[in-house]
N, C-alpha and C positions, 0 to 999 in steps of 0.2 A: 740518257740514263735508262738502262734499257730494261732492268729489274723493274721500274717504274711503270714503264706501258704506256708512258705521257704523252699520247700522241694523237695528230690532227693531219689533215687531208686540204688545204686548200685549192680551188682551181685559182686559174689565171687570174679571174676578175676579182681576188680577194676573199668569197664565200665558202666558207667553211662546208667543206662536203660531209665531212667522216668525223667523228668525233670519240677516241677511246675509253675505256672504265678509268683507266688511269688519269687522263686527263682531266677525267668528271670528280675525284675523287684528290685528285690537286687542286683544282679551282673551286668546285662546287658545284657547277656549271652542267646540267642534265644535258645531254645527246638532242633533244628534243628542242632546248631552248636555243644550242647555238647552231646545228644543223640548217645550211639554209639562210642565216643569217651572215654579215659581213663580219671579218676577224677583225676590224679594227676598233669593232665595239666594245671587245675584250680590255684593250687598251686602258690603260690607266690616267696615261698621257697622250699628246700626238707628238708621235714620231718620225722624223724626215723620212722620205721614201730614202731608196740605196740597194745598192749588189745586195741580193740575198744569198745569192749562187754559193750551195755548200758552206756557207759562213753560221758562227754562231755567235749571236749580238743578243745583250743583256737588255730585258726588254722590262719594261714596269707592268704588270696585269693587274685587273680589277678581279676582286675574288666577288663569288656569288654575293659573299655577306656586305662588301662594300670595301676591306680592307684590302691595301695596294700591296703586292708581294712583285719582287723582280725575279725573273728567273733567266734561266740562257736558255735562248729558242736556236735549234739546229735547222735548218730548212734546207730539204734534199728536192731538187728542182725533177719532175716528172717527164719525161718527152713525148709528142705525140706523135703521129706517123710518120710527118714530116720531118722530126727532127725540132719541133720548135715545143719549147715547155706548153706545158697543160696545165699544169699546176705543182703545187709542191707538200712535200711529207714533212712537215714539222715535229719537232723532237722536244721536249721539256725536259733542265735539270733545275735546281739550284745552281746560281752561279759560283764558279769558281776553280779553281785548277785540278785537274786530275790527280797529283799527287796528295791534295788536301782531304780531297774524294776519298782516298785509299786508307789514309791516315784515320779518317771519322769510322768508317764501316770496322778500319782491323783494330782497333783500340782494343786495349783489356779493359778499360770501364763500360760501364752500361752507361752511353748517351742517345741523348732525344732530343727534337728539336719540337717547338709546340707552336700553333699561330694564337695571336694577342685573345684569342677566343678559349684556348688551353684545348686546340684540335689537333691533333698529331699531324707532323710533316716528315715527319724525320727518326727514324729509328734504326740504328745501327746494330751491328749481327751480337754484338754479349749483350745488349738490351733485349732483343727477341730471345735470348735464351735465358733469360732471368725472368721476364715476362711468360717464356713457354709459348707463342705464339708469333707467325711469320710476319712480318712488316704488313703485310699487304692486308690483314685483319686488324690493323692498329690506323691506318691514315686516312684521316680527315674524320676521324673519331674524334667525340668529346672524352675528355681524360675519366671522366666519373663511370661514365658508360663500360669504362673498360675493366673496370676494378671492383671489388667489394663496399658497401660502405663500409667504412671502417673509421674508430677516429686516428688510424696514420693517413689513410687516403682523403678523410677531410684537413688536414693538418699540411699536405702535398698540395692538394688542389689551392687552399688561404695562400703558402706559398706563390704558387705559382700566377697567381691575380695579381701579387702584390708587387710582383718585378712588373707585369705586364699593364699595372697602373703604375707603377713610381716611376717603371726604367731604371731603379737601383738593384744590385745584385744581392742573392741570399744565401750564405752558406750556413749551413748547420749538417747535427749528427743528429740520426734515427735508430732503433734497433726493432727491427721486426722480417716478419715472416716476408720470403718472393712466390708468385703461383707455383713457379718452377722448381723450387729448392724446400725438402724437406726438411726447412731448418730455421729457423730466425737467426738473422744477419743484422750487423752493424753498419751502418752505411754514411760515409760522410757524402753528403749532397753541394754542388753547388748551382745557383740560377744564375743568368745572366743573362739582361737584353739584348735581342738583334735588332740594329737600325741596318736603313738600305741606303744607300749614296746620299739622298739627301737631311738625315740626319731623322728621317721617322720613324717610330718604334714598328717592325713590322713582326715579330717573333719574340720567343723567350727559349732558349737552350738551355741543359743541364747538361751535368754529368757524374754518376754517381759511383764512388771508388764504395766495393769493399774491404772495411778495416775491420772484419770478424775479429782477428786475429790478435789487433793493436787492441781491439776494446777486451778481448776474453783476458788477456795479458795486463789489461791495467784493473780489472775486475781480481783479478785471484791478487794481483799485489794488494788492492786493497780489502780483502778480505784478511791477508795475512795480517795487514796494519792494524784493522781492526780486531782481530785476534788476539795481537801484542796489549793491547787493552783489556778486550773483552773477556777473557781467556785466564782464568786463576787471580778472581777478584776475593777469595774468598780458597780458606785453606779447608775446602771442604771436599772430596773425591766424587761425590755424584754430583755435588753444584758444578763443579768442573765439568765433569762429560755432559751437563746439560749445558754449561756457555757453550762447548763447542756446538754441540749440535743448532744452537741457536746462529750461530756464526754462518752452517752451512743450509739451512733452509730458512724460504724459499732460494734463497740467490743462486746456489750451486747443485742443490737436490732438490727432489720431493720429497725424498725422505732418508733421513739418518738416523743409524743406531749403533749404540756404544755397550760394547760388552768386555767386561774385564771378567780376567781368573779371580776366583773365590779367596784367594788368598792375601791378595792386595786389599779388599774390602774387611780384612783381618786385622789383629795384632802384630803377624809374623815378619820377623825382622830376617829371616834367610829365605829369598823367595826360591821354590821350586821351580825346575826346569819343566819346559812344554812337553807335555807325556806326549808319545807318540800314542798314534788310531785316533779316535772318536774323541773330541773334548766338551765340554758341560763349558759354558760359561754364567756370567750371573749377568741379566742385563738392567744397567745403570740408567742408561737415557735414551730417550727419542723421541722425535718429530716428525710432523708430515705438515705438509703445503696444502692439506685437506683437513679441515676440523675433527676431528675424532681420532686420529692417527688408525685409517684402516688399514695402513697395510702392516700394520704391526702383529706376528703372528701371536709374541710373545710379549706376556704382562711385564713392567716395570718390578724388579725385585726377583723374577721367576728365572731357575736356570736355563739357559737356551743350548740345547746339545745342538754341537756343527759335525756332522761324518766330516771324515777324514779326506775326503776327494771335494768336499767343498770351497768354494774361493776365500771363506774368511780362515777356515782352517789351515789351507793353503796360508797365507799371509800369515797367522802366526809362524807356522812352524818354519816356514823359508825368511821369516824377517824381511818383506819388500810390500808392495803394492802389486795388488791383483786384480784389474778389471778385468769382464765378461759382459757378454751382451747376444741378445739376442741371435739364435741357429747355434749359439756352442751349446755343445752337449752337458757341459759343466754348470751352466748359466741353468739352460731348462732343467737340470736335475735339483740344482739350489731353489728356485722358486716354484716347482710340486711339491718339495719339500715344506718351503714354506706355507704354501695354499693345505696340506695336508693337515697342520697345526694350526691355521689360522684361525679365530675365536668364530663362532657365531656364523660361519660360512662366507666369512669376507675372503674374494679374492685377491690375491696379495698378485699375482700374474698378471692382472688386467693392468695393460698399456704401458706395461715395466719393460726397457728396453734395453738399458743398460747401467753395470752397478761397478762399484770398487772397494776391494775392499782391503783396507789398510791396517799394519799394524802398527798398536801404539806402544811403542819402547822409548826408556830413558835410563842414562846410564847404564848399557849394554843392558839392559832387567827386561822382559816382556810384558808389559801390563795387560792387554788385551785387546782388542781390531773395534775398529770403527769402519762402518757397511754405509755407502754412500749410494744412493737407488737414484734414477731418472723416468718417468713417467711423461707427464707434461713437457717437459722440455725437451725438444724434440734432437737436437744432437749428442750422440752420444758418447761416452769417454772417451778421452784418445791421450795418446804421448806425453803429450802437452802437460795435462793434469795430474801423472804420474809426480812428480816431479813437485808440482803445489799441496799435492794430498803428503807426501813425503814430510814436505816441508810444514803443513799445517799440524801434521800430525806427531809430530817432532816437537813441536812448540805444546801442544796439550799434553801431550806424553810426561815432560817434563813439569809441569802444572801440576797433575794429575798425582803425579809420583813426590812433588811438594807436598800436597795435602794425605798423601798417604804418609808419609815422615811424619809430620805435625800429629797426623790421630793417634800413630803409636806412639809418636813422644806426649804426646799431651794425655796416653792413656796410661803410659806410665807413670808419667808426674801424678796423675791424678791418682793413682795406688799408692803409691809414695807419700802425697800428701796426706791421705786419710791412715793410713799405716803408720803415719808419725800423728796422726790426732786422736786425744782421746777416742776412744771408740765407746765408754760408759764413762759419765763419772762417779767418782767414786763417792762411796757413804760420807759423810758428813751433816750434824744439824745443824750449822750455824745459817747456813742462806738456802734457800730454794734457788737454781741456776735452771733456766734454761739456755739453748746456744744454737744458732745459726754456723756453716761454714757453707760459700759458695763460691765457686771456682770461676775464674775469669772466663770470659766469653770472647775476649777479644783474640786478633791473630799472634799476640801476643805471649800467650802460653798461661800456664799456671802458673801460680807468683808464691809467696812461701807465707802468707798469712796464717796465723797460730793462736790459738787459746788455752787453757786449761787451770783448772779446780785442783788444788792441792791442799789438802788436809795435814793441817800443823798441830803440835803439843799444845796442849789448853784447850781444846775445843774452838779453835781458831780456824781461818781457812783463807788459803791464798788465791788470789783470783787475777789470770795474768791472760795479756791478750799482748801478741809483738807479729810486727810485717817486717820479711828479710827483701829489702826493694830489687825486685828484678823478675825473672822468670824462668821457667824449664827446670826440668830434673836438677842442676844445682844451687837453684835456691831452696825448692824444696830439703834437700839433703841440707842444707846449711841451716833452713828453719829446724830440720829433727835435733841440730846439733845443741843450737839455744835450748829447744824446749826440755833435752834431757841437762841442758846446763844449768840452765835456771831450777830442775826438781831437785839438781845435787846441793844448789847453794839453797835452796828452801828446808832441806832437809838439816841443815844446820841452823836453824832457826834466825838468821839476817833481817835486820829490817830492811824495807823497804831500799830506801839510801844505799847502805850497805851492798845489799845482792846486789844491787844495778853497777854499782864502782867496780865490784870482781867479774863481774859478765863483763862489763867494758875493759877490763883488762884484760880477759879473756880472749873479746875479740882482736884485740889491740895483737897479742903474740901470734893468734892464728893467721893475720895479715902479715905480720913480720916474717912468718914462717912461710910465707908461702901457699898456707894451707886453708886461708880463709878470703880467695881473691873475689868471691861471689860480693861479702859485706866488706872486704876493706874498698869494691867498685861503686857499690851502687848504694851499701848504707844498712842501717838495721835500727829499728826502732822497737821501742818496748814498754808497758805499761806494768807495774806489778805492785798490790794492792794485798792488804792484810786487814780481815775483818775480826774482831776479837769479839763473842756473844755476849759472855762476861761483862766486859767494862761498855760495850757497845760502840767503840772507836772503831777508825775505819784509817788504816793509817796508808798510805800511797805514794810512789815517786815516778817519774817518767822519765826515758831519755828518749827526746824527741818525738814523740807519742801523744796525740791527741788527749784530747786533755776528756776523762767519764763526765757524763751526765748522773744527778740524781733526782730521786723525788720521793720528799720525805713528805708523810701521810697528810694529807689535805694543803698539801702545797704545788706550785709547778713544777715543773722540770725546771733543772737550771745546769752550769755545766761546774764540775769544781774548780774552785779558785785555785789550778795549777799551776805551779811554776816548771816547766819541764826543761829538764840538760838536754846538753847535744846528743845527737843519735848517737848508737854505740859504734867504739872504733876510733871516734874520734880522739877523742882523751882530753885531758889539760884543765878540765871542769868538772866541777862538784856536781852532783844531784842532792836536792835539798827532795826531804819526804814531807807530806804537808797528813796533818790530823783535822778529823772531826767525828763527832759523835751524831750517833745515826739513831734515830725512834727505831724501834721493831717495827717492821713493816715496813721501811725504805725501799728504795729499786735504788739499783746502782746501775749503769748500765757502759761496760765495755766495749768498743770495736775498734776496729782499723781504719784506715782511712778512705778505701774504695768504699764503703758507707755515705760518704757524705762529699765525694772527691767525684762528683758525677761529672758528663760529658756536659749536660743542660744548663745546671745550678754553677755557682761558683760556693766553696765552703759556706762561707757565713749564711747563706740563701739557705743550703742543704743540711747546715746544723740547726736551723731555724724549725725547720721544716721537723726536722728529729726530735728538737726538744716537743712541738704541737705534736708529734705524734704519738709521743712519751706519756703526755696528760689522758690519751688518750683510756676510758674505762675496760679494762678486763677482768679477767677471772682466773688469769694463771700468767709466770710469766714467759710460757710457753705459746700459746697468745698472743700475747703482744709482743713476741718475734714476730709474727706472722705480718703482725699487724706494720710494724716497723719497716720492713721488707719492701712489703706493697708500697707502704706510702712514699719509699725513699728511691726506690729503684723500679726500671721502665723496663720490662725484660733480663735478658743477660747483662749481670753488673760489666763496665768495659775494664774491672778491677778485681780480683780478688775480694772478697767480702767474711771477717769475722766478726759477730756477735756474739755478747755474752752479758746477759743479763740476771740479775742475784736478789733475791728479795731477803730483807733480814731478818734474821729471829734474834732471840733473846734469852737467857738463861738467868732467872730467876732468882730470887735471894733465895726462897726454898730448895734451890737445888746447891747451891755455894754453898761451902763450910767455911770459915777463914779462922785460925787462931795464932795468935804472937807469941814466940816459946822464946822464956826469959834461957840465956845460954847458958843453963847449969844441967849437967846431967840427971842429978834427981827429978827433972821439972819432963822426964821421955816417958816414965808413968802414967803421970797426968793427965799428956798428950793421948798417951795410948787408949788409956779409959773414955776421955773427952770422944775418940775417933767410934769406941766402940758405942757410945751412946749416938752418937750419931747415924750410925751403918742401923742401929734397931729403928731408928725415926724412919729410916729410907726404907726398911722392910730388908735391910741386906745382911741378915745375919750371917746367912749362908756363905758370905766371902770375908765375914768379919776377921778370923783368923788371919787369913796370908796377908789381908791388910793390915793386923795391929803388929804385923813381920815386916811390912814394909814400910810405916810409917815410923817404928822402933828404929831400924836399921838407917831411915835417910835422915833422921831427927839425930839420931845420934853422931852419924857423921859432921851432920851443921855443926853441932856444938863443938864438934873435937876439933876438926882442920875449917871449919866457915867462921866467919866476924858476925858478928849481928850487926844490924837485927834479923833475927832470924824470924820465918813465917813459914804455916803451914795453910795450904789449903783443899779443901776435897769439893771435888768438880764431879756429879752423877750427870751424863750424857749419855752417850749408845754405850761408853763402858764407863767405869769409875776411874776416874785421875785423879792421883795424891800429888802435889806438887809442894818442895820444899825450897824456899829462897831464904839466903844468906849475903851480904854485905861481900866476903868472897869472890873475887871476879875469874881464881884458881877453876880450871874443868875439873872434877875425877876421871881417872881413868880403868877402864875393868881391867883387871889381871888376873891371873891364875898364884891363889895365894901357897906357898909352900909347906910341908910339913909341921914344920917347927916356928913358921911367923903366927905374930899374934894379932896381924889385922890382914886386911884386904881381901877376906870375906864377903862382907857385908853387898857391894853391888856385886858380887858374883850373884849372892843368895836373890838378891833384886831382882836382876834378868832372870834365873830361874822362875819366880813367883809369877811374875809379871808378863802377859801379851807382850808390849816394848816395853821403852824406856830412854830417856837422854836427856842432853839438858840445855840450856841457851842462855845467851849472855843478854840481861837487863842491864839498862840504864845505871843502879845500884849493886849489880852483882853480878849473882847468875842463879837458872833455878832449876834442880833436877825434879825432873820427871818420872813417873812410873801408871802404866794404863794396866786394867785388868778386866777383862770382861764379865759385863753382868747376869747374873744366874738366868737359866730360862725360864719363863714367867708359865 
């Protein structure tokens, strides 16, 4: 083995004369100690004398340390003058065939061969070049001697004891840096003991394959898988480019950042093409593998202008992936760039070596580039990665461009929704309201939750809260439909009962037509409540609508004794309206069901929890929304949420007028004096006339075309209402009376006098109405 140097000098008599480095450096064996000495001391065993003559015989040797190694001794016989040997040149390998020889050195793996001590014996030429160092500065070395401490080279060395006590072999994978390779490597290892002919552990060999390749290949697949996960948990645009960036540091960058055009981070449903030259982006997210994010030149939220000869402006505008790195002129120009902007004089340059940067599109659209930087990690982007940034970037892109959908639909529905909600309510004494409306939170969208105050003839007020079940732009639009449907049948004065059976029938033809797929799929439910200050009832029907709470003055909460119909749409069932009489001072309180329909509670827990919250003491009951809110819901409702809460008042017998006009037209006089005595109690002189015009004219109709009994009553509120009820269940109608007729006058002259007017059908009749407003005080 002639690279080795393994070699000895004996004369004739057996004594070692000459002794090489090589040889001292196989055995252990100093120049000094065998110099002089007999070779057969060497010996492990005793061996028959025999032909030496140019022969090479596998010989067992004693190592310095004590352990027995065999090797093949070459012995080249010396001649003296005579012709007769002198001694001989002996030659040291490892035993074994030359062609196995050849195979070990020209391997493409890095192998080594170690003795039971972990002292090099053995090093083959892609081991010296992954190590960076010639065999000959590696043999009969301790392994620790030759390395760093490090915990891979404690982690090598535990291996390597452990074949060399069990004599079982070890394979395993590692990833780390070689002396000679500017890079960290994956490396599948395996150990394995050498015994010598007669079955003793005399060695331990490896062999270590680089799988860079196989592991960077199973690392980007599983970044991608994690991606599929990690990657649009949430329909939010900057939560999105911050998973990604989470996805890609540390594992694949030191640092990443996501900058989208300014218009994606908008409302705009037609997005603009990439201006050519110079572009402004707005930057979303980023990370660094170093606490503070220094190489960040630019703040989170702050535009980031990229020239137009830069790598991420590049990738917008060509639509591909664009790494650079280090010596391109493009690369040093992007990162002065950056270090010129960098905050506080952080360098963004230092140990940056190579970057890429990618655009993120979906659905042909450009959203904006994600910049992937390498510092620490010492190798830098290549082919390979083109290809996984592509691909990862494809998968956020489309994420990305989900959550931007969702903000403009859900910031439309949210326009929509409040554009169909009252925006004030309107005057009326009979309740003090306040009202809650909050928009779901969930990925779910906005849902078509509804309320609203309508002010009725008599000084009455309807008080209506309905959920259209589903989500997005059309259910909202199907909620604006009920709530202008339900104002038109309010405006005809229905009870309760009543409005709910023609809404239901309502919905019922807009399914049949076609035109109402939103509630004939998912359903509509409705609440609608009529409070009268007057008599103090509070009369209510529901289809399939949570049933109010009330709480009447020094009592609990409790909820009304409802009977509610099926949702609307459905049909084939009655709605029954249920009464009760309310103290001045009552709470009533309306909602929906995302109120009490929590993720945590189940209803009865969360309507529990609503009535305790209800006792609760305030001072308005604007207030005690708040207060209701807090205590019912933890954050964003996962549901649509309407409140509507009504505290009652009461209208007095001094402000009632009520008198029974027997049906004889002499008895409209009477009336009319009675109203005028009246109007001077209330201090209303000043309107007394047009009223004893409109009390004459609707009195006298009772009598002519109404049955009795007839009644008159005057109502002072925010205006004066005269209301006259007849037995009659006949409407009148306004017409325009003709030249030469001798009636149908009369309610023209009405409307004229009168703010409004109209009239509603009672239980015993019907009773026209007429409102006038009161003098400025």
């Amino acid at each position: 083995m002639e690279h080795l140097a393994a070699t000895a000098v004996i004369d004739a008599l057996g004594v070692v004369t000459a002794w090489s480095e090589g040889a001292q450096k196989l055995t252990g064996h100093r120049a000094e100690e065998i110099v002089g000495r007999p070779a057969a001391r060497l010996l492990a065993e005793e061996t028959a004398p025999g032909n030496v003559e140019a022969q090479t015989t596998v010989v067992a040797l004693r190592h310095r340390d004590g352990h027995r190694m065999e090797l093949a001794l070459t012995a080249c016989p010396m001649l003296g003058p005579a012709g007769r040997p002198g001694g001989y040149v002996v030659t040291a390998a490892l035993p074994g065939p030359g062609l196995a020889e050849r195979a070990f050195q020209q391997a493409s793996m890095s192998m080594s061969v170690f003795d039971i001590r972990q002292r090099y014996l053995r090093v083959n030429e892609q081991a010296c070049q992954v190590l960076g160092v010639p065999e000959e500065a590696l043999l009969g070395r301790h392994y620790p001697d030759t390395m760093q401490d490090t915990e891979h080279t404690r982690g090598f060395l535990s291996r390597l004891r452990r074949v060399a006590e069990t004599g079982e072999p070890v394979r395993f994978e590692t990833f780390t840096g070689a002396p000679a390779l500017d890079r960290e490597q994956a490396w599948n290892i395996e150990m394995w003991p050498l015994r010598d002919a007669s079955g003793e552990l005399s060695g331990v060999a490896l062999a270590a394959f680089d799988s860079s390749e196989q592991y960077w290949a199973r690392r980007r697949l599983a970044l991608l898988n994690e991606a599929a996960t990690g990657i649009g948990t949430t329909l939010d645009v900057v939560r999105t480019a911050g998973e990604l960036v989470d996805i890609l540091v540390p594992q694949y960058a030191d640092f990443v950042s996501v900058d989208l055009l300014d218009w994606v981070l908008g409302t705009d449903d037609q997005p603009p093409s990439v201006p050519h030259g110079d572009l402004v982006l707005r930057r979303v997210a980023h990370g660094s593998a170093t606490e503070g994010t220094p190489e960040a030149a630019v703040r989170l939220g702050e535009p980031d202008p990229c020239p137009e000869s830069c790598p991420p402006a590049r990738a917008l505008r060509e639509g591909r992936v664009v790494f650079s790195q280090g010596g391109d002129p493009e690369f040093t120009r992007w990162v002065d760039e950056r270090n010129a902007r960098s905050p506080e004089g952080r360098p963004h340059r230092k140990g940056v070596h190579s970057m890429l940067a990618v655009p993120l599109r979906a659905r042909g659209i450009t959203l904006g580039v994600a910049v992937a930087v390498r510092m620490a990690h010492p190798a830098d982007y290549g082919g390979d990665d083109v290809a996984f940034a592509e691909e990862l970037a494809s998968r956020a892109a489309v994420c990305i461009d989900n959550a931007r959908r969702f903000a403009r639909e859900r910031s439309t529905a949210l326009a929509l929704q409040h554009s169909l909600l009252p925006s004030g309510l309107p005057g009326q004494a009979a309740v003090d309201v306040a009202h809650r409306y909050l928009p779901c939170g969930s990925l779910a969208g906005i849902g078509g939750d509804w309320f609203d105050v309508i002010p009725l003839s008599g000084s009455r007020v309807a008080l209506v809260v309905g959920d259209v079940v589903g989500h997005g732009i059309q259910s909202s639009a199907t909620m604006g439909r009920l709530r202008t449907a339900v104002r038109t049948l309010a405006d005809v004065d229905l009870p309760p009962d009543e409005l709910l059976t023609h809404l239901d029938d309502l919905v019922t033809h807009l399914a049949a037509d076609g035109d109402g797929g939103e509630v004939a799929e998912f359903g509509a439910t409705c609440l609608y409540a009529v409070y009268d200050p007057v008599s103090r009832r509070l009369s209510l029907a529901a289809a399939g609508h949570p049933a109010p709470a009330v709480v009447l003055p020094g009592a609990d909460a409790e909820l009304v004794p409802l009977r509610a119909g099926p949702p609307l749409g459905v049909g084939g069932l009655p709605f029954e309206a249920t009464e009760l009489e309310l103290p001045e001072g009552s709470l009533v309180a309306l909602y929906t069901d995302g109120l009490v329909d929590g993720r945590d509670l189940d209803v009865d827990r969360a309507t529990g929890k609503l009535l305790r919250a209800l006792n609760t003491p305030t001072g308005s009951p604007d207030a005690l929304c708040d207060t209701l809110l807090k205590a019912l819901l933890d954050g964003q409702p996962g549901d649509d949420v309407a409140l509507l809460l009504a505290r009652t008042r009461a209208l007095g017998a001094d402000r009632v007028a009520t008198w029974d006009v027997p049906p004889d037209p002499a008895q409209v006089a009477t009336t009319r004096q009675a109203v005028i005595d009246r109007l001077a109690a209330w201090g209303l002189e000043e309107i007394a006339f047009v009223t004893e015009l409109v009390v004459s004219e609707l009195v006298t109709n009772a009598i002519r075309y109404g049955e009795p009994p007839i009644q008159l009553r005057l109502i002072r509120d925010r205006a004066l209402i005269c209301e006259v009820s007849d037995g009659s269940s006949t409407s009148p109608h306004l017409r325009r009376a003709h030249a030469f007729d001798e009636g149908g006058r009369g309610l023209l002259l009405v409307a004229q006098l009168t703010q409004r007017w109209g009239s509603r059908q009672t239980d015993g009749g019907k009773t026209i109405w007429a409102e006038q407003p009161l003098p400025e005080e």
